[in-house]
C-alpha positions as CSV (number, residue, x, y, z in Angstrom):
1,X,-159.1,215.1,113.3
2,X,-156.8,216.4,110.8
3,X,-159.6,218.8,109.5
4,X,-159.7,220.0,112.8
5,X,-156.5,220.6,113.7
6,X,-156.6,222.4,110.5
7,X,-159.1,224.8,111.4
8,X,-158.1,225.4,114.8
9,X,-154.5,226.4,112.9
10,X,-156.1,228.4,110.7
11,X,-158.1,230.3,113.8
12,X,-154.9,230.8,115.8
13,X,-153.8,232.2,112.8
14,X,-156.2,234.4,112.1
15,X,-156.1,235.7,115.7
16,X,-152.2,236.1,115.6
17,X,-152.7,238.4,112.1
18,X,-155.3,240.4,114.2
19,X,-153.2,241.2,117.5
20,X,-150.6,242.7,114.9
21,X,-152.6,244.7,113.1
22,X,-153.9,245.9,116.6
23,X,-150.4,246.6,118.1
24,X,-149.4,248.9,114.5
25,X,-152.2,250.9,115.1
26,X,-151.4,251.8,118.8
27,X,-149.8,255.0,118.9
28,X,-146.1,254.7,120.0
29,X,-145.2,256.6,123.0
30,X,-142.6,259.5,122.9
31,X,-139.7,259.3,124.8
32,X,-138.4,262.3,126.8
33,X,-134.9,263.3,126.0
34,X,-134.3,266.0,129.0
35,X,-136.2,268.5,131.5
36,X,-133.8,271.3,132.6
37,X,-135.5,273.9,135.0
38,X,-134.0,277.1,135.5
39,X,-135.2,279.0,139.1
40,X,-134.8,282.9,139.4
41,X,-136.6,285.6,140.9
42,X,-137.7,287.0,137.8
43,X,-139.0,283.9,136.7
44,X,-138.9,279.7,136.3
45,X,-138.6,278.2,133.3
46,X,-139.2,274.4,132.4
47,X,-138.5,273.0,129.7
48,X,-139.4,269.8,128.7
49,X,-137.2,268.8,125.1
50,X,-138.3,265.7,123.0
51,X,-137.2,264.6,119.5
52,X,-141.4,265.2,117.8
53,X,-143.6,267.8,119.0
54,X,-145.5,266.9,122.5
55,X,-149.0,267.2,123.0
56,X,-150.1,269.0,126.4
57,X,-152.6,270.6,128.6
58,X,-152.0,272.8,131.2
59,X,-154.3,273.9,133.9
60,X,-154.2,275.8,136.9
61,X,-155.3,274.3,140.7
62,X,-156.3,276.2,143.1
63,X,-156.4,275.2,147.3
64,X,-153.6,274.9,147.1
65,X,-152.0,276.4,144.1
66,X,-150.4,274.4,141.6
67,X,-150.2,274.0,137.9
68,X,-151.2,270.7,136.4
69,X,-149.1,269.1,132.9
70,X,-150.6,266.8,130.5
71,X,-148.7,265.0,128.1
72,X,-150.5,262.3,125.6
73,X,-148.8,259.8,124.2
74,X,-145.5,260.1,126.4
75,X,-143.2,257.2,127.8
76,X,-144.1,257.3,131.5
77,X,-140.8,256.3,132.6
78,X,-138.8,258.9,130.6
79,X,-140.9,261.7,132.6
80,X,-140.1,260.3,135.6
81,X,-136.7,260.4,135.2
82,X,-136.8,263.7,132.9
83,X,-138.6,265.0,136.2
84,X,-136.4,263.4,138.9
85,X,-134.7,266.0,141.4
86,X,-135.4,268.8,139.2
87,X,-136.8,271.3,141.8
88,X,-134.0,273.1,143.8
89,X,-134.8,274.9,147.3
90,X,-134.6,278.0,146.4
91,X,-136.8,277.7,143.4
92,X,-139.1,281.0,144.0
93,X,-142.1,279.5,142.4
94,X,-142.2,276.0,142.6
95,X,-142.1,273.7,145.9
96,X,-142.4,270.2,144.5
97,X,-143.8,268.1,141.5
98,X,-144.9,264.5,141.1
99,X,-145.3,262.7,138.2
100,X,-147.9,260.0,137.5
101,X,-150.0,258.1,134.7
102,X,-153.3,259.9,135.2
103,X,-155.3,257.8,132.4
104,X,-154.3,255.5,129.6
105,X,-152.0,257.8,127.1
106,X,-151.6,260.5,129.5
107,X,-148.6,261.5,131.9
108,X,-149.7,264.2,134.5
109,X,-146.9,266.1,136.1
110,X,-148.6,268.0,138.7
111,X,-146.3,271.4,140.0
112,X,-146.9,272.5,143.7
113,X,-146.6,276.3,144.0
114,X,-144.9,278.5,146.6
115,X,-147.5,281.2,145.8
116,X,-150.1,282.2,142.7
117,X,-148.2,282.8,139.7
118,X,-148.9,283.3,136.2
119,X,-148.1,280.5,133.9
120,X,-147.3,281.1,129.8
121,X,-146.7,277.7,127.8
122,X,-145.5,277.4,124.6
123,X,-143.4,275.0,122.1
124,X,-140.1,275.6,120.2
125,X,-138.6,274.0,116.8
126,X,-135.4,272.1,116.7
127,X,-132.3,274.6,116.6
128,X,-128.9,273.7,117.0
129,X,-128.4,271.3,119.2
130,X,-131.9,270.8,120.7
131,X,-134.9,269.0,119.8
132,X,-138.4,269.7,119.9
133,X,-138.6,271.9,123.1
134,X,-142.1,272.5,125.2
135,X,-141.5,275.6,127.8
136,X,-143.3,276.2,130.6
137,X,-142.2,279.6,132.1
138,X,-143.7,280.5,135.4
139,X,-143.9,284.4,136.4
140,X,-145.3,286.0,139.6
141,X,-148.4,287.5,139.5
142,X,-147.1,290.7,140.5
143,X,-143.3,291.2,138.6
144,X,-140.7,292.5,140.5
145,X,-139.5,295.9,140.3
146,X,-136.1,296.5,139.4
147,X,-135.7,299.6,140.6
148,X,-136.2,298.5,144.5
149,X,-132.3,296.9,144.7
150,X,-131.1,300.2,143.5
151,X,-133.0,302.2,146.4
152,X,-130.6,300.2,148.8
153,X,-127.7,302.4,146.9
154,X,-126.4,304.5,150.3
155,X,-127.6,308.1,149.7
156,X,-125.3,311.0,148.2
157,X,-124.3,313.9,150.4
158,X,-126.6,316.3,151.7
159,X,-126.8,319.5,149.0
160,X,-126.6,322.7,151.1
161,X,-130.2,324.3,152.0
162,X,-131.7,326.9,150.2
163,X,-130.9,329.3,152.4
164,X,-126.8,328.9,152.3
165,X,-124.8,328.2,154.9
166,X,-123.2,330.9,157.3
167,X,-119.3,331.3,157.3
168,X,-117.7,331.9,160.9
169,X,-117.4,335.7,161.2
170,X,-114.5,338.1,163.0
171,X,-115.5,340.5,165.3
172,X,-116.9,343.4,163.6
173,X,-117.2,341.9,160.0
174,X,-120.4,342.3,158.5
175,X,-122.0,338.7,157.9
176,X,-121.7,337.1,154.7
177,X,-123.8,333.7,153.5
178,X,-122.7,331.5,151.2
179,X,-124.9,330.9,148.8
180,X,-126.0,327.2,147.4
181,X,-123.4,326.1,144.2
182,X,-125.0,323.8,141.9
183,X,-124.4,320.3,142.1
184,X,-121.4,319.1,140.3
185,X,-122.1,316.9,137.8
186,X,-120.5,314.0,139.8
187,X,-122.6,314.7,142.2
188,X,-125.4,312.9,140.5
189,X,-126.3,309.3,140.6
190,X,-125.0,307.4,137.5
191,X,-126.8,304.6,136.9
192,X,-125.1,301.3,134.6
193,X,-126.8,298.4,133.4
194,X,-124.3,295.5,133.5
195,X,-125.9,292.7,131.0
196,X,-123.8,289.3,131.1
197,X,-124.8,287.5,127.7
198,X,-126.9,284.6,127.2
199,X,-127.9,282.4,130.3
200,X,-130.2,279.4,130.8
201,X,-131.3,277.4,127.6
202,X,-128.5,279.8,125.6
203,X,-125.0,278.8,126.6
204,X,-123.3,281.0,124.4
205,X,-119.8,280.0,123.4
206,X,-118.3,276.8,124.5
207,X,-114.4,276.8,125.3
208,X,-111.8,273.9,124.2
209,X,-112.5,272.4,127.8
210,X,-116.4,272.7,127.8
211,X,-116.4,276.0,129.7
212,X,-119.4,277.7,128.8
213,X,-119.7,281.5,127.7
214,X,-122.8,282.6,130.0
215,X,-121.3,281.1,132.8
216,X,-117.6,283.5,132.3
217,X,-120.1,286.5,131.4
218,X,-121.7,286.5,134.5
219,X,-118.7,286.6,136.8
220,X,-117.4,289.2,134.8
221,X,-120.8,290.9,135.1
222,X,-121.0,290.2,139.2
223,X,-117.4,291.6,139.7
224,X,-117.9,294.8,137.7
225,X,-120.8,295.2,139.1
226,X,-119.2,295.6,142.8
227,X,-116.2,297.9,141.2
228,X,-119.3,300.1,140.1
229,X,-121.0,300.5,143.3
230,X,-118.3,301.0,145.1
231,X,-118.1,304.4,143.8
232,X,-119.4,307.0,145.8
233,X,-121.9,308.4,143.0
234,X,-122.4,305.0,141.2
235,X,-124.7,302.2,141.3
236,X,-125.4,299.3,138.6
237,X,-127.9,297.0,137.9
238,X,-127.5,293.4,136.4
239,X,-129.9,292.7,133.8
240,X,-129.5,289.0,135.0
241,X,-128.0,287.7,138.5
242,X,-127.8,283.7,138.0
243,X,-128.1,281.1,135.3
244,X,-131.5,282.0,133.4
245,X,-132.8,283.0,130.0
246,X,-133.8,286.7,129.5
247,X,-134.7,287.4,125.6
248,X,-133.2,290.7,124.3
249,X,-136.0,292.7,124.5
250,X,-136.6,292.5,127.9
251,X,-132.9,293.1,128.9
252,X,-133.3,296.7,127.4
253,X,-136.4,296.9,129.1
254,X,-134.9,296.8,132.3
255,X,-132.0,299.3,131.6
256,X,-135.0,301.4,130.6
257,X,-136.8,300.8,133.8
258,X,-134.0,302.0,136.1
259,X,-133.2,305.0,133.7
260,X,-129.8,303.3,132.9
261,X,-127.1,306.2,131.8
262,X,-125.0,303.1,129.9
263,X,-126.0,299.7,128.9
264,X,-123.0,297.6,129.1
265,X,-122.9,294.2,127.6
266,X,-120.5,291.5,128.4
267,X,-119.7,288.6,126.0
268,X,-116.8,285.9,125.5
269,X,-117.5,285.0,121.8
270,X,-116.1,282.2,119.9
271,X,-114.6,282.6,116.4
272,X,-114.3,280.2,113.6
273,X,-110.4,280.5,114.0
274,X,-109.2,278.5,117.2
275,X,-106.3,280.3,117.7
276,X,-107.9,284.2,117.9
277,X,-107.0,285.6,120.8
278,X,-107.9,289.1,122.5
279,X,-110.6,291.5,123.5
280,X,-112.7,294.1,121.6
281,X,-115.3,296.6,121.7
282,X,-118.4,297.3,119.9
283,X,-120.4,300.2,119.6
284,X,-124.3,300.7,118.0
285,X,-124.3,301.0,114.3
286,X,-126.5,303.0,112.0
287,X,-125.6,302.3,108.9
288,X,-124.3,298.2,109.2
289,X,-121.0,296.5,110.7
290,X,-117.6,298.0,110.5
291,X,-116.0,294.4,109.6
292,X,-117.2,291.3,108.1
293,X,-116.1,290.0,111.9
294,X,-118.2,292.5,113.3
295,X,-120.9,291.5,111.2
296,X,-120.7,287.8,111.9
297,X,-120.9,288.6,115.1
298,X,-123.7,290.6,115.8
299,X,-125.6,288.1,114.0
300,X,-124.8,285.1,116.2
301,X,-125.8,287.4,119.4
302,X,-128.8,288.6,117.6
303,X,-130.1,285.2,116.9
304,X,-130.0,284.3,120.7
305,X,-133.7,284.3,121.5
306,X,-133.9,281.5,119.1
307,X,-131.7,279.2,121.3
308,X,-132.5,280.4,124.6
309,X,-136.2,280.6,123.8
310,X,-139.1,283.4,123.2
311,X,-142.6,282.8,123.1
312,X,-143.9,284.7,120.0
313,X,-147.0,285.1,121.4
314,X,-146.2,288.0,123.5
315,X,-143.1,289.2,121.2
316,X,-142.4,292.5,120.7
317,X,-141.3,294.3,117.8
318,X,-138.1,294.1,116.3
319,X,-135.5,294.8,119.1
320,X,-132.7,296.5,116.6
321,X,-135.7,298.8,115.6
322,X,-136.8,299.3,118.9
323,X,-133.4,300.5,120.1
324,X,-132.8,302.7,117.1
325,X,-135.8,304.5,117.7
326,X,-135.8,304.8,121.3
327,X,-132.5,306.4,121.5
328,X,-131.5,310.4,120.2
329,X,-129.2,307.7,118.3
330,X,-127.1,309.9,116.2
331,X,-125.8,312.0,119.8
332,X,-125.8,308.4,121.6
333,X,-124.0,306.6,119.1
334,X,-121.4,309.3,118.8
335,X,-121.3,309.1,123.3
336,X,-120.9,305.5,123.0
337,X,-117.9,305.3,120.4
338,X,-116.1,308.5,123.1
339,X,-116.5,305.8,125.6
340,X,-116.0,302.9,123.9
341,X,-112.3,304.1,122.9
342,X,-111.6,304.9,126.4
343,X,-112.5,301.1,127.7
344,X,-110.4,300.0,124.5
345,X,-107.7,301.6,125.4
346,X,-107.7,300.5,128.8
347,X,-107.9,296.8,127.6
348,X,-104.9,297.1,125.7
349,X,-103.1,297.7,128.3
350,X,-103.7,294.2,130.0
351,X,-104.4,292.0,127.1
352,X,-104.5,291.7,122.9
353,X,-106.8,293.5,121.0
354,X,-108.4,292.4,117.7
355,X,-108.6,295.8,116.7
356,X,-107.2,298.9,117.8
357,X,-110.3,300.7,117.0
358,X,-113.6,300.4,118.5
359,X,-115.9,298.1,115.6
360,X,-119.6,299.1,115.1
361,X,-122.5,296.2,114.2
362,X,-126.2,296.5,115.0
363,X,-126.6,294.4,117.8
364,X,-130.3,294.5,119.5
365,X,-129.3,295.7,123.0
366,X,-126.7,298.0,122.2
């Protein structure tokens, strides 16, 4: 009996060494640490943030349409919740999602469309403060033209025909016509591009009481905006209109679209002093920054397509080069510093300048 016993100790033993070494080799599941989706016209974004890199599949359903989301080795539960009430009403792309375990070690999260889009997916390293990050950013098959809000500009005043215009004649005065002036310069439809910094995944600066920097750029953006257009011969665009990423290239894409006269860009930076305060304005540089500010700067708005997130895959050159080369930059430059004075000067007259000259850095959409 006490051999037995023995043995059948020995057994359970051997069994309970077994189920361990079974359990260490199970892979552990990832947990999710956030979704955040981000609905515009131009495009959704999803992103799906973790603290190691996520493997995925995505694939495309038609009947209806929707976009299907495999993740292996993911914490069912922490999708769920990542996932939970995500999709707003006026999401232009998507119309609901579920999430579900579709086989042992896969978590499907399955994305009902609005209408036949064109999916791009791609994955981000940690930076600052967020993890791993997996982006799903969801574009209409046919993009949206920019140029169609600016069409609903009201029209400018009729030119005189060709012909002139007759004057109202006295008896016995030979007639005279009038003949066509050319069009005064302010006659002519000016067109601004109004760009409020960062947006979506890139907050920007955060103020002492958590307000956020893309969130004070965009008002500022919206109200100048209206103060533009309602000029007779003056019409703006906004390079974003809501809370959403657009990297820098595309943001001088668009003023280039539109045939933009001036690219203005709106920021509320941070500095490493707390107690700076004032306004200031930058102008293009050639040849470097005008300040070791100005240069500290330009870097931390340069380096926003890191945060707010590109995919590579479709990245296009260098957008500092590209906007040297695309402008007559010497006669641009010298147009933006006349102007750039001008707005300085009116800023000083309603709050502190840093400066009291404009500072120059190469920023990428200037």
């Amino acid at each position: 009996m006490a051999c037995a016993g023995g043995l059948r100790c020995a057994a359970l033993g051997a069994v309970l060494v077994f189920s361990n070494s079974l359990l260490a080799a199970e892979p552990s599941s990832e947990s999710i640490r956030a979704v955040r989706v981000w609905p515009a016209q131009d495009y959704t974004r999803v992103t799906v943030e973790s603290g190691e890199p996520l493997k995925h599949n995505l694939l495309r359903v038609r009947n209806p349409e929707r976009l299907v989301l495999d993740l292996e080795e993911v914490d069912l539960q922490s999708v769920q919740q990542g996932f939970s009430d995500k999709v707003s009403a006026n999401d232009p792309y998507i119309a609901n999602l579920r999430v579900g375990l579709f086989k042992p070690g896969v978590v499907r999260v399955v994305l009902d469309l609005k209408s036949e889009v064109k999916p791009q997916i791609f994955t981000l390293a940690p930076i600052g403060e967020y993890g791993h990050r997996l982006v799903l950013d969801i574009y209409p098959i046919e993009p949206l033209d920019p140029i169609l809000a600016l069409l609903q500009k009201r029209e400018l005043k009729t030119e005189p025909g060709i012909f002139g215009t007759h004057d109202e004649q006295k008896p016995g005065a030979s007639p005279s016509i009038k003949q066509p002036q050319p069009a005064a310069p302010a006659d002519r439809l000016v067109t601004i591009a109004v760009d409020a910094g960062h947006g979506g995944e890139d907050p920007g600066a955060r103020g002492r009481s958590g307000t956020r920097e893309k969130h004070v750029t965009l008002t500022i953006a919206r109200k100048l905006k209206s103060l533009i257009d309602a000029e007779p011969n003056m019409r703006a665009m906004l390079t974003r209109d809501g809370d959403y990423f657009i990297d820098l290239g595309a943001r001088v894409e668009k003023a280039q679209l539109v045939k933009a006269d001036l690219f203005v860009s709106v920021h509320a930076d941070a500095f490493i002093k707390p107690h700076v305060r004032g306004s200031s304005v930058f102008a293009l540089s050639e040849r470097g920054a005008s300040s070791t500010a100005a240069l500290w700067l330009a870097r931390g708005e340069n380096r926003a397509d890191l945060i707010g997130g590109i995919n590579t895959a479709r990245k296009r050159d260098r957008y500092l080069e590209m906007t040297l080369n695309d402008l007559s930059l010497t006669a641009q430059v010298n147009d933006s510093l006349k102007l750039a004075r001008a707005v300085l000067g009116e800023l000083g007259g309603i709050n502190p300048l840093h400066k009291g000259s404009v500072e120059q850095a190469g920023f990428a959409v200037l």
